[in-house]
N, C-alpha and C positions, 0 to 999 in steps of 0.2 A: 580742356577736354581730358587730360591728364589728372587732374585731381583725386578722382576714386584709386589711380592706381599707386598701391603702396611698396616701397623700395626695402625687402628684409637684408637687411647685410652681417654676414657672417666672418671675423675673424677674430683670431685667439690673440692676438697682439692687442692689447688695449688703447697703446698710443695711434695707431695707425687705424683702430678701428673709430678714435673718434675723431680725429682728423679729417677721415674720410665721409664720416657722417655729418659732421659741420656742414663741410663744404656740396654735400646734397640739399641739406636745408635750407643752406642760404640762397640756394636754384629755387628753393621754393617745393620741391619733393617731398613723399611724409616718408620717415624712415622708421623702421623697428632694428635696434641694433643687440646680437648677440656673441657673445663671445665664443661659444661653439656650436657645431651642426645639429648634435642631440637634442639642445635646447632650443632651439629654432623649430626642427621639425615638427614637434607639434601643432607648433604656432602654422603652418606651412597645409591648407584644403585643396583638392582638385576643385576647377574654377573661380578660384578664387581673385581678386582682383592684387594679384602680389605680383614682384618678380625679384629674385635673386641676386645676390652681387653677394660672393663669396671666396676666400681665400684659398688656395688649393691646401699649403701645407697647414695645416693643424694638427695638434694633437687629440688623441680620439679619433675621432669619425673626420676625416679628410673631404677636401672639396669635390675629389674625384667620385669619393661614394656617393655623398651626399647629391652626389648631380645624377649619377644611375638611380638614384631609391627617387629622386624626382620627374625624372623621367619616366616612371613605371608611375605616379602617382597621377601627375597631368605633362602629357607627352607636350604640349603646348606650351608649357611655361618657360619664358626665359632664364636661366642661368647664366649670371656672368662670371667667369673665372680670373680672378688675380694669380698671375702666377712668376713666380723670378725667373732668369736669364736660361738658365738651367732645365727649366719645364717646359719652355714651349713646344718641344715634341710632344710632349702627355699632354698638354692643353688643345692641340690641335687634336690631338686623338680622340679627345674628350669632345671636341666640336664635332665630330663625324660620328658621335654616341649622340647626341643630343644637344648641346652645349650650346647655348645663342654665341658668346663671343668671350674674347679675353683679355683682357689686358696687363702686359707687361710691365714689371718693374724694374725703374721708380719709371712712373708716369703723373705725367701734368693733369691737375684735376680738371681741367677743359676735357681730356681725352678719355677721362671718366664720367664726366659727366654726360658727352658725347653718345656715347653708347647704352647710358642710362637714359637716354630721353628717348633712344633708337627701339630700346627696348620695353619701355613705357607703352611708348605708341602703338608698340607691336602688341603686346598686350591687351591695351584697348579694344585694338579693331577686332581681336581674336574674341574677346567676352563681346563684341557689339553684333557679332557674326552669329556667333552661338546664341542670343537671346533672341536675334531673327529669325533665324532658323527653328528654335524652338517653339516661337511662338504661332508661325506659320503651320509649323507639324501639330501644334494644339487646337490651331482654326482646322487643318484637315480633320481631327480626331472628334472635336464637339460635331462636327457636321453627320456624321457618320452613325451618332450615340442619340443626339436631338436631332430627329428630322423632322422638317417643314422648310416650303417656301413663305409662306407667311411671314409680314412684317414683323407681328406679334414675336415669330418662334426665332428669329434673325434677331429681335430685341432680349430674349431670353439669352441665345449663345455669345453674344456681345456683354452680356453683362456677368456671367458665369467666367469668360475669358478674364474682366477685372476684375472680376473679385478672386478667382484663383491665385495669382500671383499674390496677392495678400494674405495675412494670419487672419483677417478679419473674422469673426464669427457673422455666421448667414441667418437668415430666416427665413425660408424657403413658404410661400402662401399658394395653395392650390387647392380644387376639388378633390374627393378620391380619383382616383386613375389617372389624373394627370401627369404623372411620372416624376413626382417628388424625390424618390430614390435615386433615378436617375441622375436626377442634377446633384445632388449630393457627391452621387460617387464621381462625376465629371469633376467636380470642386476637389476632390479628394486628387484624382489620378491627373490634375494637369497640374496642380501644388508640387512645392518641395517636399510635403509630406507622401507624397506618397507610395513610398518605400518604405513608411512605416504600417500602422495595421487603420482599416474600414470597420469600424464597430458600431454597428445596427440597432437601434431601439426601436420597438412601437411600445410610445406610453398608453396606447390604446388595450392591447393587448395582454399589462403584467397586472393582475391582483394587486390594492394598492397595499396589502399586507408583507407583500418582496418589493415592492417598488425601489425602495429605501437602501433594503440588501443588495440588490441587481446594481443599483447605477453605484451606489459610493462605497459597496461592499462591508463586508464586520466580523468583527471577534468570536471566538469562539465563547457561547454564553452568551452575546449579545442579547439574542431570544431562547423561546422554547425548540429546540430542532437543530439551533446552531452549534454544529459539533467541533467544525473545523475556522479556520481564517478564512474569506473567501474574498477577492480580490475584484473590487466593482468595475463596471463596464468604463467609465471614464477613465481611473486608473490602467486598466486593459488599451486604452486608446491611448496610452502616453506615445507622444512621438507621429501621432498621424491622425485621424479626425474620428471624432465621436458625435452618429449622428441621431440626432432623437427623434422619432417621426410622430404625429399626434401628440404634442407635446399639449395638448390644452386638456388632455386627461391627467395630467400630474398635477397630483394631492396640491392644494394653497401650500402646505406646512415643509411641502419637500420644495418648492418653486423657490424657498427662502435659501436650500441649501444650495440650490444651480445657481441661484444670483451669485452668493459668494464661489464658486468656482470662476465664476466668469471672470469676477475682481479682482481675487488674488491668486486664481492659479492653483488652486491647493482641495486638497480633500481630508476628509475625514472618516475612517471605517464607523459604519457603527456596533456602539459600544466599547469606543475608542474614541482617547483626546489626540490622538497623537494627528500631527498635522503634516501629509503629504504633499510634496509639491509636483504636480504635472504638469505636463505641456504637450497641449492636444487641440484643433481644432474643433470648435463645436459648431454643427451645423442641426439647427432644429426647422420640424416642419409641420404645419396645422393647415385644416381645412376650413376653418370657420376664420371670423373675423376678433384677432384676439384683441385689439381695440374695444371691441363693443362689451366682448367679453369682461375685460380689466373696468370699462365704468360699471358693470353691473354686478361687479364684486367678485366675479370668478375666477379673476384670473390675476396675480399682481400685477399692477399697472409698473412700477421698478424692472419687473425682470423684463416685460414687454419691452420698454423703451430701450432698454439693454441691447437687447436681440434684432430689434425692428431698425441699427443703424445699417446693416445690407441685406435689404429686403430684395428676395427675388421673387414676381410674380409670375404665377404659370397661368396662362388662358386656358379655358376651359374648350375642349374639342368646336363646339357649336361657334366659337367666337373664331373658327381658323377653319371654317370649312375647305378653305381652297389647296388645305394640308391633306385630306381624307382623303383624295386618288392614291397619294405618294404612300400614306401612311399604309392604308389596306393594300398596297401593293406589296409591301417592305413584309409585312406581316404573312401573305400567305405566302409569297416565297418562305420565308421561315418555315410555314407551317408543313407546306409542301418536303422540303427539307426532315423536317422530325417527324412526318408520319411517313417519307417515303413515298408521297403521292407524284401525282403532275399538277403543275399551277395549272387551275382552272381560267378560261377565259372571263375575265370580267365584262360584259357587254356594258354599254354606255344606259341602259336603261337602269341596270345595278345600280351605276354609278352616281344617279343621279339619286335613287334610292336612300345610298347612301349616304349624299348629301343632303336629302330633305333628314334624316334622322338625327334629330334630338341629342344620342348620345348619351345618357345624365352619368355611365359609366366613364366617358370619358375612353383616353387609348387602353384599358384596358380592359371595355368592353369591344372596343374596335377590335381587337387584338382576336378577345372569344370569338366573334363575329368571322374573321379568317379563318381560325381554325374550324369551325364548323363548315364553312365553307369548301374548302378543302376535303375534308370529310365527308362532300356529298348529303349535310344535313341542313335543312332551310331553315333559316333566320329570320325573324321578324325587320332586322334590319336592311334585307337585302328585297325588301318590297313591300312587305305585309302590313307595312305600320305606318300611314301618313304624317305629315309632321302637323303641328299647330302654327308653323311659322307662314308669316303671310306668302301668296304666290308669285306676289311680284321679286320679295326675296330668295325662293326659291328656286327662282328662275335666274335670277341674277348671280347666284353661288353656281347652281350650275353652270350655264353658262364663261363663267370664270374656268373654273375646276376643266369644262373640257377644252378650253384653249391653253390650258396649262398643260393640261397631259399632253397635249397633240404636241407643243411646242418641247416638251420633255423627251418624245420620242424622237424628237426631228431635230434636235439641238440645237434648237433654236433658229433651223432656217422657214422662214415668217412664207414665203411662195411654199413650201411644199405645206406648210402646216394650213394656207389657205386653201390650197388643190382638196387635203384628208379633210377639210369640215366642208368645203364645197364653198364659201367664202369670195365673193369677191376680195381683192390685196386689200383694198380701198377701204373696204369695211371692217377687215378683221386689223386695220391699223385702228380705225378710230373703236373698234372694242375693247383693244387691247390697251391704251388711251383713258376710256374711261374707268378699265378695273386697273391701273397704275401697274401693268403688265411689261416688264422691260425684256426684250429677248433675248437680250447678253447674258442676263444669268444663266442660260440655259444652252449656250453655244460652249462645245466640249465636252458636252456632258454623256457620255454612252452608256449610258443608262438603259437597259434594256427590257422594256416595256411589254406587259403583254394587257395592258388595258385596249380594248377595240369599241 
């Protein structure tokens, strides 16, 4: 369970410093060993899976320093101190600064090694703590960005959580409005990258005559108009993700030039040979089926399969109706919010409304649909417009959707959410049964509802 963590040892004695690195090795520990603190430090990241074992007296930079500038870098990281007969006040002093522990010279390499396995472990559990913790705080964070109870939209944040922890590049498949930006930038901000930069494309939206200039940038001269250097979007995303949305509108001739980014990393301005090197994730996203597209010659079939290794699919609103209470809730609170109105009451006849409609906008016609609402202007969505979909399905999304809300209000307790629909217990168990309705998810939840 120790394996990942690596032992940097720091002293300026060279006999003593390999001596004492052997004798870690043969424990089976991985060591990085240097002769002073300067040259360690670099080597030396907050959270990284290291820990310390350093000599106090050195020339140059001291164990004393080196253990404050590490304490300011990861308050967490153990430091061990070597120190002679002479120091052990400043070593203890240095333990009440931060210092894991120390040990005196000459000591028996058992006593060494001792506290190197102490502080191993310690380390461990502190990165095993932290990656819980963080990735708990990432399940809080998607939940709040991708809402839905749908199994559909649970299948979406579950697979956004794996693939963030990875460099992987994504391909994000959805309708318009299905919030393809969204998950991008959830991919971006639960990643390591991102504290670096979020850079946006729609290949829908550039003339394919800048296409070229926009994402991989060029020379001055390159074309007619080009005065200056100008620095492409991908280059721009060094360090953090580059997301390209409607990527099935970029040119055949340019698709050749994102394959080789993909492969090697690198770019090229145009009107320039010179070959950059970046490092950026790339998250691209299309609405159509770039499969069908790649056999019928549109699209290179190479850069597809490239892209298509972490596919994430988004459902379209109609496939997740028993989302549409939560979503049109979420939304005119919003709306309410940025016009300064009052949430209007939703009546369950809306809702049902709501749920017989189509959608083909997707949540970002849901979305208009709030705010209009809000706004005191009528909507085709909120009654006006029947659906095509058969009645027995309409009745059966409804019916879902308002044992969901009721159970959403009531969090989950199943007696009061039968007393609000009027429900024998007996029946609203076995409906809730048949729409695969669990009430746990929903106990805790204070959630404050103004659906009636």
């Amino acid at each position: 369970m120790q394996d990942n963590v690596k032992v940097i040892l720091i002293d300026d004695d060279k006999s003593a410093r390999l001596g004492t690195e052997q004798a870690l090795e043969l424990a089976g520990l991985k060591v990085d060993s240097f002769p002073s603190a300067s040259l360690a430090l670099p080597q030396i990241t907050p959270a990284s899976s290291l820990i310390v074992v350093c000599d106090v007296l050195m020339r140059g930079m001291d164990g004393l320093e080196l253990q404050q500038r590490l304490h300011q870098l990861d308050p967490d990281m153990p430091v061990i101190l070597i120190t002679g007969h002479g120091d052990v006040s400043m070593a203890v002093k240095a333990m009440r600064h931060g210092a894991y522990d120390f040990i005196e010279k000459p000591f028996a390499p058992d006593q060494l090694l001792a506290a190197v396995r102490r502080a191993v472990e310690k380390r461990r559990l502190t990165l095993e703590l932290d990656t819980l913790q963080a990735k708990l705080k990432n399940k809080q964070a998607i939940a709040t960005r991708i809402l839905g109870i749908s199994a559909a939209v649970d299948m979406v944040r579950r697979t956004v959580l794996d693939l963030a922890e990875t460099n992987a590049d994504v391909l994000i498949v959805g309708e318009t409005g299905t919030g393809k930006e969204i998950v991008a930038r959830c991919l971006h901000d639960l990643s390591g990258r991102r504290h670096g930069r979020f850079v946006a494309v729609n290949g829908g939206a550039l003339p394919e005559s800048l296409f070229e200039s926009e994402i991989f940038g060029h020379q001055p001269g390159a074309f007619t108009g080009a005065k200056g250097k100008r620095m492409g979007k991908l280059e721009h995303a060094h360090g953090g993700t580059f997301f390209l949305d409607e990527i099935e509108s970029m040119p055949l001739g340019l698709q050749v030039k994102l394959l080789r980014v993909l492969q090697e990393r690198t770019v090229e301005h145009l009107g320039s040979n010179e070959v950059i090197p970046i490092d950026c994730r790339v998250v691209a996203a299309t609405k159509v089926d770039l499969h069908d597209l790649s056999f019928k010659g549109y699209f290179r079939a190479d850069l597809y399969y490239r892209l298509n290794v972490a596919p994430v699919f988004l459902p379209p609103l109609r496939d997740r109706r028993e989302d549409i209470p939560l979503l049109f809730e979420h939304f005119v609170l919003d709306a309410a919010m940025r016009y300064g109105r009052p949430a209007p009451i939703v009546s369950r006849t809306q809702i049902g409304a709501l749920m017989r409609f189509q959608w083909p906008g997707n949540l970002r016609e849901l979305h208009n649909a709030a705010d209009r609402f809000v706004l005191g202007l009528s909507d085709e969505a909120l009654g006006l417009v029947t659906a095509e979909e058969p009645l027995t399905d309409q009745i059966r999304h409804f019916e879902r959707a308002l044992i969901e809300a009721e159970l959403r209000k009531n969090m989950g307790d199943v007696l009061a959410t039968s007393e609000m629909l009027s429900v024998p217990i007996k029946t609203l168990y076995d409906k809730m049964q048949r729409h695969s309705i669990s009430s746990e998810m929903y106990k805790g939840m204070h959630t404050k509802s103004f659906l009636r």
